[in-house]
N, C-alpha and C positions, 0 to 999 in steps of 0.2 A: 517626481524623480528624486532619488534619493545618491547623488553622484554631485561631490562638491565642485563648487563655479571651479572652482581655480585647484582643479585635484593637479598637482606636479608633482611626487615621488614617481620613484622608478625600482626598478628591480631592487637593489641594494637595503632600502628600509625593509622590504618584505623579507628579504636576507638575514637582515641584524635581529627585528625585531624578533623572527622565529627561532634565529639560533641564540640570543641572549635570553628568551627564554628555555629554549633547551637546555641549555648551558646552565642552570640558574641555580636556585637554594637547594633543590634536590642532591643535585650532584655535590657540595660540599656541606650539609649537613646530613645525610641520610644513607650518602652511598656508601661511604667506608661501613655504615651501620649494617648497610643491610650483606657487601659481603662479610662479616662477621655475623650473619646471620644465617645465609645460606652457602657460604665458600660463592670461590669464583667464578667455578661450573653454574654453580646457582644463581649468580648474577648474569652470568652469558645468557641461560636460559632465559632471565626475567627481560635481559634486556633483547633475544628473540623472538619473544612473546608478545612486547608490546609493541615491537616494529612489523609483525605480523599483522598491528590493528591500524600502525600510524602510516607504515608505508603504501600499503593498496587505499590510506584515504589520502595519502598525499600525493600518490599516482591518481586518484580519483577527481580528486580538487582539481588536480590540472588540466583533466579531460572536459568536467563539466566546465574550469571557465577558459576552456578555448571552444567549447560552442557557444555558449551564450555572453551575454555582456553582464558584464559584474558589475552592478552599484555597489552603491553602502549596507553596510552591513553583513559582508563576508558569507560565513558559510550559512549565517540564517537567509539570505537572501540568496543563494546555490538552494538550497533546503525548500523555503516556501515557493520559490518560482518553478522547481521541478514536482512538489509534493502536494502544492493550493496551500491555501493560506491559513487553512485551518490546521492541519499538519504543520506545517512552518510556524505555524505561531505557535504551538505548543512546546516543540521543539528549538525552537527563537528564543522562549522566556526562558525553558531551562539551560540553555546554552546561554543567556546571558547571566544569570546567577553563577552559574561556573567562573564566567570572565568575572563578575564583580566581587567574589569571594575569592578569585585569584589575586585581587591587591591586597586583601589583606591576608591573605597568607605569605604574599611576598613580602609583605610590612613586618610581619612577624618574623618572619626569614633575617631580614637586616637587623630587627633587635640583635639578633643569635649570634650575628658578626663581632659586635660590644665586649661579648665573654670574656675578651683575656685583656681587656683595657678596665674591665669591670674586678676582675681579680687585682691588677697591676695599682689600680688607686684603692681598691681597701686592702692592698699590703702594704703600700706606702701613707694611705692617708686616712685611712680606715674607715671610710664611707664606703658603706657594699650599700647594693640595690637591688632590692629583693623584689620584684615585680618588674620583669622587661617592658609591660605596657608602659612604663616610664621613658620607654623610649621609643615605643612603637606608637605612640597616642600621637607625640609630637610629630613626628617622621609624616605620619598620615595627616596632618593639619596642614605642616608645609606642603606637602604633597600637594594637597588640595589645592592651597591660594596659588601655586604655580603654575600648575593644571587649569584653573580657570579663568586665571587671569592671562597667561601666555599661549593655552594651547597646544595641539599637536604636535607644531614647529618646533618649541624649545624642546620637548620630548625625541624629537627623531635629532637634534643636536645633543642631547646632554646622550644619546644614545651611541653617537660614534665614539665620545670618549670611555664609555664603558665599556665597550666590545672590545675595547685596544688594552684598557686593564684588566678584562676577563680572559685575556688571550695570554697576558703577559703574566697573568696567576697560573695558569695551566701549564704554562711554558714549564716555569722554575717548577711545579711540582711534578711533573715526568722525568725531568733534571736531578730531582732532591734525592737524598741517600733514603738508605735501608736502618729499620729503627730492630731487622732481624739481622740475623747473621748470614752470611753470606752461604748459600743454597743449602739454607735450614725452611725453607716453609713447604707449605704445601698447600696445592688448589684446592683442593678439596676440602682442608679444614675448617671447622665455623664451630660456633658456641653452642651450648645446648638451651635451647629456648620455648618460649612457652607460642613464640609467634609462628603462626601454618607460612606456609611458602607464598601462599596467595594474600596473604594478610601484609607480608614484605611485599608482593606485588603491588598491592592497593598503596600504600604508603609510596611506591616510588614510582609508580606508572605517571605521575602530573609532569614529571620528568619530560617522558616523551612527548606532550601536547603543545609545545609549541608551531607547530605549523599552524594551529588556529589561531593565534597569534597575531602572526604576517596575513593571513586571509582577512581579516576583521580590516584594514587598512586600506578594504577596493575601492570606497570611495572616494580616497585621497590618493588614487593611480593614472597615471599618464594612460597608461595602457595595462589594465588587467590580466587580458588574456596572457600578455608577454609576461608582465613580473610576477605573476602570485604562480605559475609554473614553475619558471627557473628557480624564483626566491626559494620556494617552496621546499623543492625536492634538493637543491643543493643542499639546506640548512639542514636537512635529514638527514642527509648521506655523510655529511659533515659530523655531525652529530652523533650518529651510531659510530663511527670511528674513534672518536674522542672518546665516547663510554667505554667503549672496549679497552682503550690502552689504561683511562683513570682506574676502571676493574680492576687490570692485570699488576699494576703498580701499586695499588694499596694490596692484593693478593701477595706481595713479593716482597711489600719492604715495612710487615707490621704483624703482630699476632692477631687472631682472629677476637683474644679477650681486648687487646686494644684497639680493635677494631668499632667492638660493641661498645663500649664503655665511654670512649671520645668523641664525642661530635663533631669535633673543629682538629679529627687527628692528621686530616695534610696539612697543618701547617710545621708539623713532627718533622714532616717526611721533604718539604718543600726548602730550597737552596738556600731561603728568606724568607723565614716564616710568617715573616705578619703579612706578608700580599698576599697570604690565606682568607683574613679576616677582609681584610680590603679587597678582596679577588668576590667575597662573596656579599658582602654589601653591595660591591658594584655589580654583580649578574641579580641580588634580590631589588635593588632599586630599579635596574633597566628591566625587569622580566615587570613589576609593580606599575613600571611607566606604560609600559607594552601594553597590559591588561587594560590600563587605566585611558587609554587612548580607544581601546579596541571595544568593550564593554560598553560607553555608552552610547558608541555607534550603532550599536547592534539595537538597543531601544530605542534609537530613536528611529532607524529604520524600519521596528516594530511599530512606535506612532504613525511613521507615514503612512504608515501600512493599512492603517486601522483597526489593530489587531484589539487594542482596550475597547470594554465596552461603551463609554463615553467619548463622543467629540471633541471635547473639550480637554479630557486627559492626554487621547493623540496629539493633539495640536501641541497641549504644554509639552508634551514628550519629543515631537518632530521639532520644533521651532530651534534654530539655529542662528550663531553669534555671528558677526560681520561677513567679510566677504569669502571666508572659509565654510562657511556654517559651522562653526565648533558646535557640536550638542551640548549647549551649558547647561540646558534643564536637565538632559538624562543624563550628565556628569554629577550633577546634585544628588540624585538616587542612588548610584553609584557608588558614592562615596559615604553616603547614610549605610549601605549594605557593610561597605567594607568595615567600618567603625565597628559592627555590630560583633559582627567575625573577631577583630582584633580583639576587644575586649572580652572576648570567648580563650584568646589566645595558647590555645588548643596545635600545634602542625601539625602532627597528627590525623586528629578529629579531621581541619578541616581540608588537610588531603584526602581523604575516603570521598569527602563531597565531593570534590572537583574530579575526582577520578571517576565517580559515576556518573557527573552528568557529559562529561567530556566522552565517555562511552559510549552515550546514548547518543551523542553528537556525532560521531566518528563512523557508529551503528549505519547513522541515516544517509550519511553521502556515500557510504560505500555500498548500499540497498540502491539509493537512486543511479550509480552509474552501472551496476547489475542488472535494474530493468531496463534501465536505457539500453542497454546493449542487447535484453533480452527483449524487446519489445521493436528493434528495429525499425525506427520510425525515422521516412527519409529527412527529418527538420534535424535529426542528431549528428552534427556534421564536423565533431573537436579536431583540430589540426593535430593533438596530443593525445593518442589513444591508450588507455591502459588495457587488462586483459578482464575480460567479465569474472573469470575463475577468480584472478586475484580480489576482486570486490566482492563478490561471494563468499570467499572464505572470510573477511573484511567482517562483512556484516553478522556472519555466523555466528564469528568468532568475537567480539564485540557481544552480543546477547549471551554468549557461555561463559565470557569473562564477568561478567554483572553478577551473575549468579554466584559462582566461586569466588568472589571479589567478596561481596557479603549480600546474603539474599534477603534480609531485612530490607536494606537501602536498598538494594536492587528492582524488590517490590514496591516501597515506597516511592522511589523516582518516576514506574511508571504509572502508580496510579495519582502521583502529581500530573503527571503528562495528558492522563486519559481526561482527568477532571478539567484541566485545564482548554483540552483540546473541545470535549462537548461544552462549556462555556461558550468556547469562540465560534462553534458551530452555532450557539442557539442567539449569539449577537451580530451575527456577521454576518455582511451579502453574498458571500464566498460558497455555494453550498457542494461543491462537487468534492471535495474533502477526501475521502478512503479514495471512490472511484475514478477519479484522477490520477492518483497515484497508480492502479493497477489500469486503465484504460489501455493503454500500449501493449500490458503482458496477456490482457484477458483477448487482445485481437490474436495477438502469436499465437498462442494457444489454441483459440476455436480453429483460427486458420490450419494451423496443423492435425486436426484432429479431422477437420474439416476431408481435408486430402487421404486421413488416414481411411476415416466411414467409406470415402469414393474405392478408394484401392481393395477396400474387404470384399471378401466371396458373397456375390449378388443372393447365393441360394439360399444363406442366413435370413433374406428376407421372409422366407417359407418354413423355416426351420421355428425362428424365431419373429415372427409378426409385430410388428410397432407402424402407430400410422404415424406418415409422413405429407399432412394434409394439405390442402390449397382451396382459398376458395376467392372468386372475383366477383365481386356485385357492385352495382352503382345504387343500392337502395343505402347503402350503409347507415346513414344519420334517419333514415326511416325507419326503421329495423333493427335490433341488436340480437335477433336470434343466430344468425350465423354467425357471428362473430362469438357469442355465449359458446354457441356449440364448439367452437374450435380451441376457445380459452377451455374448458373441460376436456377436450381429446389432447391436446398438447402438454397440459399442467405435469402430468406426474410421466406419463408413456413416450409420447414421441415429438411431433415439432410439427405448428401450425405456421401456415402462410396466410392473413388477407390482405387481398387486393383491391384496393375499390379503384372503379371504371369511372374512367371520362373521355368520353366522348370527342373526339375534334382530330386533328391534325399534329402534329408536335411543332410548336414555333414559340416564342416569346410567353406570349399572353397562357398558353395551356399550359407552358414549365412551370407560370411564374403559380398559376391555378393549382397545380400536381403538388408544388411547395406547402402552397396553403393549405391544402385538404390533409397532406401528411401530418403536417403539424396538431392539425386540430384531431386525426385518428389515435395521436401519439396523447394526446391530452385528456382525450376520450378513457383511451384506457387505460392510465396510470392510475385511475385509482379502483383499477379491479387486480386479483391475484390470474395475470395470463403470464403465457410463453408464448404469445402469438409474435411472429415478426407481421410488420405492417410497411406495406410499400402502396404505390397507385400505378397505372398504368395508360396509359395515352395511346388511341386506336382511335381508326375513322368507322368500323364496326365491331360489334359484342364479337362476332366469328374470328376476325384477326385479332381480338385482343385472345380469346380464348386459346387459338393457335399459339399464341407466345407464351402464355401462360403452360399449357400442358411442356412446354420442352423447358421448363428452368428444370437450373438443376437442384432447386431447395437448399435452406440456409443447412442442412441436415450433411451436405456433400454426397447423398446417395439419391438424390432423384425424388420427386413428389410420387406416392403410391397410390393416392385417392384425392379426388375431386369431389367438392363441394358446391350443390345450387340451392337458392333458397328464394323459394316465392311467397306471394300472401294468398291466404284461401279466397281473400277476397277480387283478387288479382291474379289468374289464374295461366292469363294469356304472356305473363313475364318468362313463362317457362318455356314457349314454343321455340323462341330462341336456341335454346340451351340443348333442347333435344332432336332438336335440327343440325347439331354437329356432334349425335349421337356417337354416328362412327368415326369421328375425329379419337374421342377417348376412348375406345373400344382398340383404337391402332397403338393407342398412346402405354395398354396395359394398365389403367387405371380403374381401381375399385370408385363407382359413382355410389355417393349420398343425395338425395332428393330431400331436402326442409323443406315442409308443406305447416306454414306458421297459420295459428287461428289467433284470435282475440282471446283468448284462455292463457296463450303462452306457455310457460314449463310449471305453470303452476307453483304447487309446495315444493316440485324437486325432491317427493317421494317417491313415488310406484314410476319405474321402467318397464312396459308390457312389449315382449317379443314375441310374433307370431310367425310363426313356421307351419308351412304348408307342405304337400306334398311335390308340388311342381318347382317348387324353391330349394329345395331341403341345401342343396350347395352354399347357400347365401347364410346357413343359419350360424355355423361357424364364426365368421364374421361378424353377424348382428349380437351374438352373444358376447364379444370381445369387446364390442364397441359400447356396449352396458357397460362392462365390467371396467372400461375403462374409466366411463364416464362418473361411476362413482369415488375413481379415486382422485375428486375433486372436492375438496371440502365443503362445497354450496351440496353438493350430493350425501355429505356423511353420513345420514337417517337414510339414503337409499334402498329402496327393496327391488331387487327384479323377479318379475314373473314372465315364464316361459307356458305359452299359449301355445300347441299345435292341432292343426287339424287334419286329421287323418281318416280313414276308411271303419266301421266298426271293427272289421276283421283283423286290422294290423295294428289297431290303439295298442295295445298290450305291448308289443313287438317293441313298438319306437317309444310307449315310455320308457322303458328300461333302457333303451339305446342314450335317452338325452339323461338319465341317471347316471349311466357309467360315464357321459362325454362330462357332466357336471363333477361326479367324483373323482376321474382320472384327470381331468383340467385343474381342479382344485379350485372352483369358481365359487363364489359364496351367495349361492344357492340355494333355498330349502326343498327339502324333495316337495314341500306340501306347498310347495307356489310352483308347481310344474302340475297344469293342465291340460290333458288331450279332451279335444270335441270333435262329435261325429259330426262327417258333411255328410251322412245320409239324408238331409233334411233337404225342404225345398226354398231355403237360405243361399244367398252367394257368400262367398266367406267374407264377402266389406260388408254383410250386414252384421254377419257374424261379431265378426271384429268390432263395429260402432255398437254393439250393446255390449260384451266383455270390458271394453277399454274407457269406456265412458268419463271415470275417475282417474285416469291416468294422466301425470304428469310426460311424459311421453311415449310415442306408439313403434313400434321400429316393424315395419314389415318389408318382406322381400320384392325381388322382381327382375325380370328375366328381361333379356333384346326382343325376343319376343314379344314381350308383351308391350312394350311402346312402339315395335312394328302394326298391332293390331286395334292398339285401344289410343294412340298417341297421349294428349294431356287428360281424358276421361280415369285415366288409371288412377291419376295422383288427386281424385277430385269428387273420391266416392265415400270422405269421410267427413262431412259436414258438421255433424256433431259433438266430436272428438277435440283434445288438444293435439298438441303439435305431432306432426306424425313425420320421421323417420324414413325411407323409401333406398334402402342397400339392396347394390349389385356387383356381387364379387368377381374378379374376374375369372377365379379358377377358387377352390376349395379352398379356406385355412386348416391348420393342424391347430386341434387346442392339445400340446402336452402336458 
């Protein structure tokens, strides 16, 4: 469990910590930049834009943690608890490199502060400092021994004093004069520049990511679900306000070329100028602490997690300081990252990073409360519900912004993410990974599609033919012929049901039996290419189980269309059963298959032989369908079907050209020169017939009429000794091939 002994914050730290970094280096190093970059309209827009990404995640955040409980490690633990952990941890590492390159961009930020104390002593004493890592180098060291010697504690204290100076800097510059003339400017104006609109977005979007911030701090919460809501969404709401008036007032009281030019131009504009420079050291140190608190909670919740591939690396990662658990190892990492950054000392540069992976971050929690909500699963139960549209556009909008943002990085980020994510898939016991994530939306889904097949015009069935099979046997683990056959009718055309039977009563002992036997059907065939659904069935006989079986309504939502039985040649007497509740499927409107399995099997899974007869001809429809399905099975690709019929000398002529046109107008893949007619003039029954043509065959599909199990019972299905597996269709009314 990654929730510290003694977590006591409350709503207020997740308050400060999200709105001092709101509040932070952005806003007084880059924003006067960038409206003198795009005018005011241009900043409104930008700042639209990103509240489009940060407010449906901060509406989002607060949904997912009033359903579930929040440990440590914020939005990666929201992330991997709803995504599996293989998702989350891909997601988790790049979301912590954001946080751990967010201190030293806040580091570099506080240099920036320096500038006019740095001009002030080489005009008076003439020591300039031509490299600010002179002063971000040190900044980042004490940072460090503070941080790991004091902890979180003195952070959320040195944190109240800076939000009272970051308050009282904003104050005086809303207050501070006009450096234009009084209603000489205009909203509209800005510089003419080399930088695209989205390129000023990328640069100032880290802006709005403070709500992950305050999220990153759940393990140190009284109560989660209460504070990282309120904190959350007030700091935001908070925060869009503020941008808007600082916009409107550097619009109003500055040229657009002193806009661009100045870095540090509110302190121009501000009642008392240096609480500019102080107003912005104090929001880049408190947004540096924020990060710096929040970052190596996030690895180490990764450690516990077991997300590295070594033991031993979780461990040094998870293991935590006295009775808070400070993360001092993953503060250590942490701060090796930051160093790396500063000395790059780039703000710039290294805002594009953070604003990418902060994207992909923002991406993910507004994707998981759009399937949550899309997937309606009654365990989703937040006291705080957002609107699915607005997480939807969230997420959208979030993958459009990456692209336009720069699609180099954008690419780059995610084929960090993919590489990282199959890592963790090929070291981790976690395997359900993608389909976890979609397991909720792929039930909604079929569900409704389900209802829609039920609701469609029944005649389509005849229009358009697809089987909709079933088949119940208790040979199952004897046998895998029926089961083969239905993995090939199902794969590419329509939707297979097996059942396997047992026998007894339904009480304890047979559920706990039906359990076990699913399992092991389930295990059976994972590693064939089927679409078979597989259930079992519990009956005190084969007729009542068969009775319940004909009335489902199929996972298809339109009704089973054809039943499947399958006996062994050598076992003949399994079938009396079956045709003993002949007229059962006969009421039911089901097309019957008869499997008659020999010791040969489907052989090579070449040659398909269909025989058509004259007392049958109804049935051949069907059997030709049920080939042509059968080949579009990949074990079938080399497939040939040959159509055998036997006819009268006098009418050969007649019905070969009838099964020509039905082959050419069907568009079956046919060669006219595997369509055979043979005379029964002879003194041959046609099963003799039959067992010398089919000999070679891979499978035999012949017809058969009510009649003829009223007259021959099981003698019918038992005249082909010779032969492989023989096929035995009885349609119930004609198919159309169009």
């Amino acid at each position: 469990m990654n929730k510290q002994k003694n977590a006591g914050f409350g709503t207020l730290p997740v308050f400060l910590t999200a709105i001092s970094t709101i509040l932070g280096a952005i806003l007084f190093l880059r924003f006067g930049w960038a409206v003198g970059q795009v005018g005011f309209w241009g900043v409104l827009g930008i700042i639209i834009l990103g509240h489009l990404i940060t407010v449906p995640t901060a509406m989002a955040v607060a949904e997912i943690a009033t359903n579930q409980k929040v440990m440590g490690g914020g939005a990666y633990y929201i992330i991997s608890r709803s995504f599996g952990l293989n998702i989350g941890g891909a997601i988790g590492l790049t979301l912590y490199l954001s946080q751990a390159i967010s201190v030293a961009f806040y580091v570099i930020a506080f240099s920036e502060a320096f500038d006019p104390l740095i001009k002030y002593i080489a005009e008076n004493w003439g020591w300039l400092i031509y490299d600010k890592r002179a002063i971000s180098i040190p900044t980042m060291a004490l940072l460090s021994v503070v941080f790991l010697t004091k902890g979180a504690n003195v952070g959320m204290k040195i944190l109240y004093l800076v939000v009272a100076i970051l308050g009282l800097s904003l104050t005086m510059f809303l207050f501070g004069h006009s450096l234009t003339p009084h209603n000489q400017y205009n909203l509209s104006a800005h510089v003419n520049s080399n930088y695209s609109y989205f390129q000023v977005f990328t640069i100032i979007f880290p802006a709005f990511t403070g709500l992950a911030a305050g999220l990153g701090l759940s393990g140190d919460l009284r109560d989660p679900k209460k504070s990282i809501p309120r904190g959350t969404i007030w700091a935001t709401i908070i925060g869009i306000i503020i941008y808007v008036l600082i916009a409107y007032k550097l619009a109003i009281s500055a040229s657009p070329e002193d806009l661009n030019n100045d870095q540090l131009i509110m302190q121009r504009i501000a009642i008392w100028g240096p609480i500019i420079p102080i107003g912005l050291a104090a929001a880049s140190i408190s947004s540096a602490l924020g990060s710096i608190m929040v970052a190596p909670r996030t690895l180490q919740a990764i450690g516990l997690d077991k997300i590295a591939p070594n033991i031993k690396i979780n461990r040094w990662l998870s293991k935590g300081k006295g009775e808070t658990n400070e993360p001092q190892n993953s503060s250590i990492i942490t701060i090796i990252i930051a160093f790396i950054f500063i000395f790059i000392g780039d703000v710039n540069f290294v805002a594009q990073i953070i604003s990418m992976f902060f994207m992909v971050t923002y991406g993910a929690i507004c994707a998981i409360s759009f399937l949550e909500h899309f997937a309606a699963d009654p365990a989703y139960r937040p006291t705080f519900k957002s609107k699915w549209y607005l997480s939807a556009a969230g997420a959208l909008l979030s993958i459009w912004l990456m692209f336009k943002m720069n699609m180099p990085y954008a690419v780059l980020s995610l084929i960090i993410m993919t590489i990282i994510y199959y890592a963790i898939t090929k070291t981790s016991n976690e395997k359900q990974g993608i389909g976890k994530l979609f397991k909720g939306v792929i039930f909604q889904l079929s569900r409704q599609l389900q209802v829609f097949a039920q609701r469609a015009d029944k005649e389509e069935r005849d229009i358009s033919w697809r089987p909709f099979i079933i088949c119940i046997s208790e040979d199952t683990f004897k046998r895998r012929s029926a089961f083969d056959f239905l993995r090939w009718m199902s794969y590419k055309y329509g939707f297979g049901t097996y059942i396997h039977y047992i026998k007894g009563m339904l009480n304890k002992e047979t559920n706990e039996e039906s359990r076990k036997v699913l399992k092991k059907l389930i295990n059976l065939a994972s590693g064939n290419k089927n679409r078979v659904y597989l259930d079992t069935i519990i009956s005190p006989s084969y007729t009542s189980a068969l009775a319940q079986v004909v009335q489902l309504s199929g996972i298809a939502g339109k009704g089973n269309n054809m039943i499947l039985f399958e006996f062994s040649r050598e076992n003949p007497d399994v079938l009396k059963t079956a045709l003993e509740n002949y007229k059962l499927f006969c009421a039911s409107n089901l097309d019957i298959c008869i499997l008659n399995t020999s010791y040969k099997g489907f052989g090579y899974k070449k040659y398909i032989h269909i025989w058509i007869t004259v007392n049958d001809f109804e049935n051949a429809n069907l059997m030709i369908l049920i080939a042509y399905i059968i080949l579009g099975h990949p074990e079938w690709k080399h497939g040939i079907i040959k159509i055998f019929a036997i006819f009268p000398n006098s009418d050969i002529e007649n019905q070969k050209q009838k099964i020509k046109e039905l082959i050419k107008t069907g568009r079956l893949p046919i060669s006219s020169k595997n369509v055979n007619l043979i005379s029964n003039n002879t003194n041959k029954t046609n099963a003799q017939i039959i067992s010398e043509n089919s000999m070679d065959a891979d499978l035999t599909i012949v017809g058969f009429l009510k009649e003829d199990i009223e007259k021959n019972d099981v003698t019918l299905f038992n005249q082909y000794p010779d032969i492989g597996n023989v096929l035995f269709v009885n349609s119930t009314k004609e198919k159309e091939i169009s």
